[in-house]
C-alpha positions in Angstrom: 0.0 0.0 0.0 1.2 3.4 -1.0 1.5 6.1 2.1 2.0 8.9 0.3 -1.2 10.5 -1.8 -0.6 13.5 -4.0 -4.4 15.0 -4.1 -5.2 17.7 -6.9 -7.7 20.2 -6.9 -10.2 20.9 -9.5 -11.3 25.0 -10.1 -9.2 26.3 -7.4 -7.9 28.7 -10.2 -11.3 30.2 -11.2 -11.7 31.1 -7.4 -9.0 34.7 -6.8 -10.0 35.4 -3.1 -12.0 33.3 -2.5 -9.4 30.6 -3.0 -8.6 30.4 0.8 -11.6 29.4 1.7 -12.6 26.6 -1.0 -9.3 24.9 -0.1 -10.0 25.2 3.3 -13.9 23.3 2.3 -12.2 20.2 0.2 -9.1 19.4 2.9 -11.9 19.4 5.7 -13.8 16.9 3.7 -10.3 14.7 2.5 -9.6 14.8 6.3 -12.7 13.3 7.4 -13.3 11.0 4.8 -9.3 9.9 5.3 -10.6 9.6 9.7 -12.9 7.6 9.0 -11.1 5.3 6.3 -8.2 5.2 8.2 -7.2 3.9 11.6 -4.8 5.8 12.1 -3.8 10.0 12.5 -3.3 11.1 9.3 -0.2 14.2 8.3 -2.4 16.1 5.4 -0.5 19.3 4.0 -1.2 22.4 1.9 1.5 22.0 -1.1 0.8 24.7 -3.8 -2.7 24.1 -4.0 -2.5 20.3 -3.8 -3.3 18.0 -0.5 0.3 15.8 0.2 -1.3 13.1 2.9 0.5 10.8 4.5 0.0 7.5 6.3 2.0 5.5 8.4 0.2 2.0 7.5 -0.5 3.1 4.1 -3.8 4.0 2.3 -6.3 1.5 1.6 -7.9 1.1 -1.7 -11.5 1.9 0.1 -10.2 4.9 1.3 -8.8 6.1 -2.5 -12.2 4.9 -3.7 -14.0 7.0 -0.8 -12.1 10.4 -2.3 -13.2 10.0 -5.6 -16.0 11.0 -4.5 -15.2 14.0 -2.8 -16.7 17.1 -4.9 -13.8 19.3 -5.6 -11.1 17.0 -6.4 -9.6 16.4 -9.6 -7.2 13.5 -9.3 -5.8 11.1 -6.5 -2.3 9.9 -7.2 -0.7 7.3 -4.8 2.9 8.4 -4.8 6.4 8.0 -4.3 9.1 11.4 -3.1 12.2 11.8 -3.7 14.1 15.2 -2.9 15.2 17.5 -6.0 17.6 15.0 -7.5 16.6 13.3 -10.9 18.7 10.9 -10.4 16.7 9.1 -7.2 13.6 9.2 -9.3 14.9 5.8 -11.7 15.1 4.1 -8.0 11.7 4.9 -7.2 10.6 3.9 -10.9 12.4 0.5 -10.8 10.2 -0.3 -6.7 6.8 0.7 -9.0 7.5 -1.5 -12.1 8.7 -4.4 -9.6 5.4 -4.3 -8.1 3.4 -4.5 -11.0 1.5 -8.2 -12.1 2.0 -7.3 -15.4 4.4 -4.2 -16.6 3.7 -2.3 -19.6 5.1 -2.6 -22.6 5.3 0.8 -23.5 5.7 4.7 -21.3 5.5 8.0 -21.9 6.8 10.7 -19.0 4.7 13.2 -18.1 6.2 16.7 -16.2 4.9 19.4 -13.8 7.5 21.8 -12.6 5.6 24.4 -10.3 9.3 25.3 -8.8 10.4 27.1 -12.1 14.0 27.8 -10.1 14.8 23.9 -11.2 17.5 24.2 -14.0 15.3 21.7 -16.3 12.0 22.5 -18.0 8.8 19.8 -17.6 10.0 19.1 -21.4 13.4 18.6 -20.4 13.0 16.2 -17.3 10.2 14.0 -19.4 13.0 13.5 -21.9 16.0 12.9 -19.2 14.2 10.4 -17.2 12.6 9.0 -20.1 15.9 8.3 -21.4 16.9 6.8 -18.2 14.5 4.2 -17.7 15.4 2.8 -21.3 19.2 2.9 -20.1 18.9 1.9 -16.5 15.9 -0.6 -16.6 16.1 -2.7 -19.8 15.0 -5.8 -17.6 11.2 -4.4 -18.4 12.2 -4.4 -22.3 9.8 -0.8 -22.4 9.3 1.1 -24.8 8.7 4.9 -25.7 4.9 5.6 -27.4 4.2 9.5 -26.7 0.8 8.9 -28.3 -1.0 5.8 -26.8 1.2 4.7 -23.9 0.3 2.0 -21.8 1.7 3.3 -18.9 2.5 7.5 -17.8 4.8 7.7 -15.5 4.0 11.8 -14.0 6.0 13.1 -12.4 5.6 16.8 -10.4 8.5 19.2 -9.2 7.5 21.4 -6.5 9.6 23.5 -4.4 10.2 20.9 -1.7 10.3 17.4 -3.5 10.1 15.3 -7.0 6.3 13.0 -6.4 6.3 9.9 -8.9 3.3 8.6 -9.6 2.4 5.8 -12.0 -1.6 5.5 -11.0 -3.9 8.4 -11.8 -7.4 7.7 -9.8 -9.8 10.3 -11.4 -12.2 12.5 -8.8 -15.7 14.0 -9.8 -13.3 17.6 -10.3 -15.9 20.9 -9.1 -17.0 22.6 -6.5 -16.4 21.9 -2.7 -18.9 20.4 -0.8 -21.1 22.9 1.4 -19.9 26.0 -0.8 -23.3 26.3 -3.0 -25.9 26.3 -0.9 -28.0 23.9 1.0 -30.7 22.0 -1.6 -33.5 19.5 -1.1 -33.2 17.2 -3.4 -36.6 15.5 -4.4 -36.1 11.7 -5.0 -37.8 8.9 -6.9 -37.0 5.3 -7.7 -36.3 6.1 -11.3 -33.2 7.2 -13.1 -33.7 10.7 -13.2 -33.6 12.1 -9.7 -30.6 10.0 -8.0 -28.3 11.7 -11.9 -29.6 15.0 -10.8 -28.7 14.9 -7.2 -25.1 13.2 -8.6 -24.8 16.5 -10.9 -24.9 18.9 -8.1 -23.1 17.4 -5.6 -20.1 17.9 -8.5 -21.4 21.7 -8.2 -20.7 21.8 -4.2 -24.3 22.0 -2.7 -25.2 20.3 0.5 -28.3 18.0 -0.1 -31.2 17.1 2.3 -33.1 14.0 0.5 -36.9 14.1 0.2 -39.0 11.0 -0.5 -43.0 11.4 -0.6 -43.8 8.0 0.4 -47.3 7.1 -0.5 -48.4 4.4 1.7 -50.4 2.4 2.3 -51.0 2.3 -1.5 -48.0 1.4 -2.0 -45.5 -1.0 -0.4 -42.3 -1.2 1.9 -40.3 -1.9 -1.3 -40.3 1.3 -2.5 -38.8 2.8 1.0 -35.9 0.0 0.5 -35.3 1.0 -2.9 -34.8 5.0 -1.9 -32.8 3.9 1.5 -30.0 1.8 -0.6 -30.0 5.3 -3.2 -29.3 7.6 -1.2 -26.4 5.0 0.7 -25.0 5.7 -2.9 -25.7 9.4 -3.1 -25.0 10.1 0.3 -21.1 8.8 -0.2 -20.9 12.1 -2.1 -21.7 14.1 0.6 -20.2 14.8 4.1 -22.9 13.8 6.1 -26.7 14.6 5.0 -30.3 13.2 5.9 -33.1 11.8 4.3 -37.0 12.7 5.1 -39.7 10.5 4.0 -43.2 12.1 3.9 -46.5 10.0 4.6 -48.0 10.9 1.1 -50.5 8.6 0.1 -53.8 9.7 2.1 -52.8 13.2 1.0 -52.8 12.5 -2.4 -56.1 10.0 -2.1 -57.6 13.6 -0.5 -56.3 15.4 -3.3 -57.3 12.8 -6.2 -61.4 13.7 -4.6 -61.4 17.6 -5.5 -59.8 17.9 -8.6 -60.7 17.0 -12.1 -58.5 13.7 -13.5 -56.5 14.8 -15.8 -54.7 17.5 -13.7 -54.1 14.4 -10.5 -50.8 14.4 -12.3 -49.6 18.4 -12.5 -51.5 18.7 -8.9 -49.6 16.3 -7.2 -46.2 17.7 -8.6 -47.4 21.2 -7.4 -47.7 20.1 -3.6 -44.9 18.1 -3.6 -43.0 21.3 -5.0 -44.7 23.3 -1.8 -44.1 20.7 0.0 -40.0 20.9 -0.6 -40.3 24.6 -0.5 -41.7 24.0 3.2 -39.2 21.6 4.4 -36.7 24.2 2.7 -38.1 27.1 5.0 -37.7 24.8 8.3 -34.3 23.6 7.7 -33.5 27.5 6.4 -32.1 25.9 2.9 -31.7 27.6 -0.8 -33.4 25.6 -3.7 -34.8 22.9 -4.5 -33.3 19.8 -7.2 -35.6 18.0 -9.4 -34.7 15.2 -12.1 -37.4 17.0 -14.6 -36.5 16.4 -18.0 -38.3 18.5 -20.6 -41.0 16.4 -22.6 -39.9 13.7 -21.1 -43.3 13.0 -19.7 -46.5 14.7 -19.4 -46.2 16.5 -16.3 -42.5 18.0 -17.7 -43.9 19.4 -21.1 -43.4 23.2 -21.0 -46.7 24.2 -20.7 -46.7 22.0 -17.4 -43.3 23.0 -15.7 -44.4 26.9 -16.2 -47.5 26.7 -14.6 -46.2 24.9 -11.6 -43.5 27.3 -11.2 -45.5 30.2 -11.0 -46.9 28.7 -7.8 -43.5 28.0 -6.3 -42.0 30.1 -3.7 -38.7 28.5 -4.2 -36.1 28.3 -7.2 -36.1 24.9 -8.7 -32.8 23.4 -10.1 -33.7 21.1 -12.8 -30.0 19.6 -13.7 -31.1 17.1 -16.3 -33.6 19.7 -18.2 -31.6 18.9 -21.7 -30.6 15.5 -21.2 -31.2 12.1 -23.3 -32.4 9.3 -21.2 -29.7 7.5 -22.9 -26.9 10.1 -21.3 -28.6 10.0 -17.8 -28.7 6.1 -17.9 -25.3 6.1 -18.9 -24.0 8.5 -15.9 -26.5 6.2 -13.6 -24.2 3.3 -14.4 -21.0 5.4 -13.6 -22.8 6.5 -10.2 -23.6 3.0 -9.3 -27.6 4.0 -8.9 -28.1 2.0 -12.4 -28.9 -1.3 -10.7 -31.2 0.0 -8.0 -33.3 2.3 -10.3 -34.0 -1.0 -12.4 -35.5 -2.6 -9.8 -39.6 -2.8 -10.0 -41.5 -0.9 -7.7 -45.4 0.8 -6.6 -46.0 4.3 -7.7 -48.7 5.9 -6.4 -49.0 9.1 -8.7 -49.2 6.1 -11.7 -51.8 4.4 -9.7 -53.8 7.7 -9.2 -52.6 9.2 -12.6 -55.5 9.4 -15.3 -55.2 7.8 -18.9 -54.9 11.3 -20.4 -53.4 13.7 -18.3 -53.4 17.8 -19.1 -50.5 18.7 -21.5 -51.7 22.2 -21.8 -53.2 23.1 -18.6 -55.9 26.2 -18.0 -54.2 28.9 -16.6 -57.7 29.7 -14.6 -58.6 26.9 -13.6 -55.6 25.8 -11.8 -55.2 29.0 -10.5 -58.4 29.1 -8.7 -57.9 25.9 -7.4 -54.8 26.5 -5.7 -55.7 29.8 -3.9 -59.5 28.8 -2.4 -58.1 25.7 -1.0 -54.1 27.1 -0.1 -54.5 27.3 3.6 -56.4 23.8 3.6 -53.5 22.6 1.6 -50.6 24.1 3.4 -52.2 22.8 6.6 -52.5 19.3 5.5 -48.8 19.8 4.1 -47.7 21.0 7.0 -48.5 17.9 9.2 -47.2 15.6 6.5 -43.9 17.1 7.8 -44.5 17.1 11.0 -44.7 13.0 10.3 -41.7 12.6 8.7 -39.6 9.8 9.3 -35.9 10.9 8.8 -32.5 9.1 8.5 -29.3 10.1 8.9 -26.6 9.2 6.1 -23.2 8.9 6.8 -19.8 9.8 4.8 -19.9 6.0 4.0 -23.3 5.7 3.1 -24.5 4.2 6.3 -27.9 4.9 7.6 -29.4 5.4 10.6 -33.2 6.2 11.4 -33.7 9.6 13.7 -37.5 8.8 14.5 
């Protein structure tokens, strides 16, 4: 196991004075995801805008796999130092080839020099050591390809060492998390909502998960199915809940007072004021949706406009442009693929007429809304008060509050 991690930041550059204080967000989110990894007390310092950490027992591959999901991070490179000697990197080159299963057959060296003092340019050292692992280390018969090299071997010249790295682990790259706001984040069994949520945790916003459960018209399957996604989502966060709302008698109240084919756009509305609520208590920002436009009925233009009108809060819609085929795709990358295949009850199907509204009557849903609001509010109002809420850890663990 490696006990040296070279961490780089993404968008630290587009921050100017603010800088301080987005560095400060990601290396309190590495440090706790590395405490609870780790059993052990972990040395993590500031290095020209990178994270050096260092463990005594060496970092685990759990751990590596835990900060790739830390918003804000660009890449995660298990390393090796040397001091500013070229020469004692082809030692440290020879201990990572030797520990390979299977080496290469071909390289390519990459350079960073952020100590521009050092008598060699990036281009310069990539050809020198290059040139040294053909001389020095023929027993791996490598071989140069600048183009499609099997292996890089990077390399990064700072002012107080030379880091090799031969492993590049990828993060999700944007914003810090806890640095754009706190969101509720509506979620559903499908494929849209857990890609949305995924989205802006890359953009650095805090998430509070909210699930309108609609029993007893539907069953405890559903709940299981939303608990293991946000164990998922919630690895992507530093710590957030999730709060299930007793839905389905307020929708079966709902269904009796309105004409059928607006069940649909209705039952979107109060779950919109019903976020916007739960926004107002825990004092939070906005609110996430996995709307796609067209997609379905309720998300046609006409449909979204109308509901917005009605909404106190702003609503994010991340996936607004997307192809189902691109959000599947980033649910397989995610790992909420699987679980969002997986069967299960919906009650706003169940209740949903065979042709709902795709243009809806301005007036008539209007009028609606403001003769019954304090009814409605009220009703909504002690559906939160129910609320059954969980507590998600770094790790995706969950724990039930209530």
């Amino acid at each position: 196991m490696y006990k040296l991690l070279v961490i780089s930041i993404d968008e630290l550059w587009l921050k100017g004075k603010n800088r301080p204080a987005y560095f400060r967000a990601i290396k309190k989110h590495v440090v706790d995801v590395l405490t609870y990894y780790q059993d052990e007390l972990i040395l993590i310092k500031n290095e020209e805008q990178r994270l050096v950490c260092t463990s005594e027992k060496g970092f685990t591959q759990e751990a590596i796999g835990a900060l790739q999901k830390v918003p804000g991070l660009h890449s995660i490179q298990p390393s090796r130092a040397v001091d500013l000697d070229l020469e004692k990197i082809i030692d440290e080159v020879d201990l990572e080839l030797s520990a390979m299963q299977m080496v290469p057959t071909t390289f390519k060296v990459i350079t960073k020099r952020t100590n521009k003092r050092f008598p060699q340019n990036s281009m310069e050292i990539s050809r020198y050591i290059g040139h040294l692992i053909l001389k020095k280390l023929p027993k791996y018969k490598l071989t140069v390809d600048v183009h499609k090299p099997k292996l890089i071997v990077s390399l990064k010249v700072t002012e107080q060492n030379i880091y090799i790295a031969t492993k590049t682990y990828a993060g999700i790259g944007g914003q810090p998390f806890n640095t754009s706001g706190h969101l509720i984040t509506l979620l559903s069994g499908g494929f849209d909502s857990p890609v949305a949520s995924f989205l802006m945790n890359k953009r650095g916003c805090r998430q509070t998960y909210l699930f309108f459960y609609a029993y007893p018209f539907v069953g405890q399957d559903v709940l299981d199915k939303i608990l293991k996604l946000v164990s998922i989502l919630g690895q992507y966060q530093n710590g957030s809940q999730l709060y299930v709302l007793p839905f389905g008698e307020f929708q079966k109240e709902l269904s009796e007072h309105i004409r059928p084919d607006y069940r649909t756009l209705f039952f979107r509305k109060y779950m919109l004021e019903a976020a916007s609520l739960l926004k107002t208590r825990l004092k939070g920002d906005a609110i996430i949706t996995g709307d796609v436009l067209s997609q379905v009925s309720s998300q046609t233009i006409g449909n979204l406009a109308i509901v917005d009108q009605l909404t106190p809060t702003m609503v994010l819609r991340p996936l607004i442009g997307f192809n189902k085929s691109e959000i599947i795709e980033i649910s397989r990358r995610i790992g909420t693929h699987d679980i969002s295949t997986i069967p299960h009850d919906d009650a706003c199907s169940m209740f949903a007429p065979k042709h709902p509204v795709l243009r809806p009557d301005p007036e008539y849903f209007m009028s609606f809304v403001k003769e019954n609001q304090v009814k409605y509010e009220g009703l909504l109002n002690q559906v939160l008060d129910q609320a059954w809420i969980y507590q998600i850890s770094i790790s995706g663990k969950i724990n039930k509050l209530n």
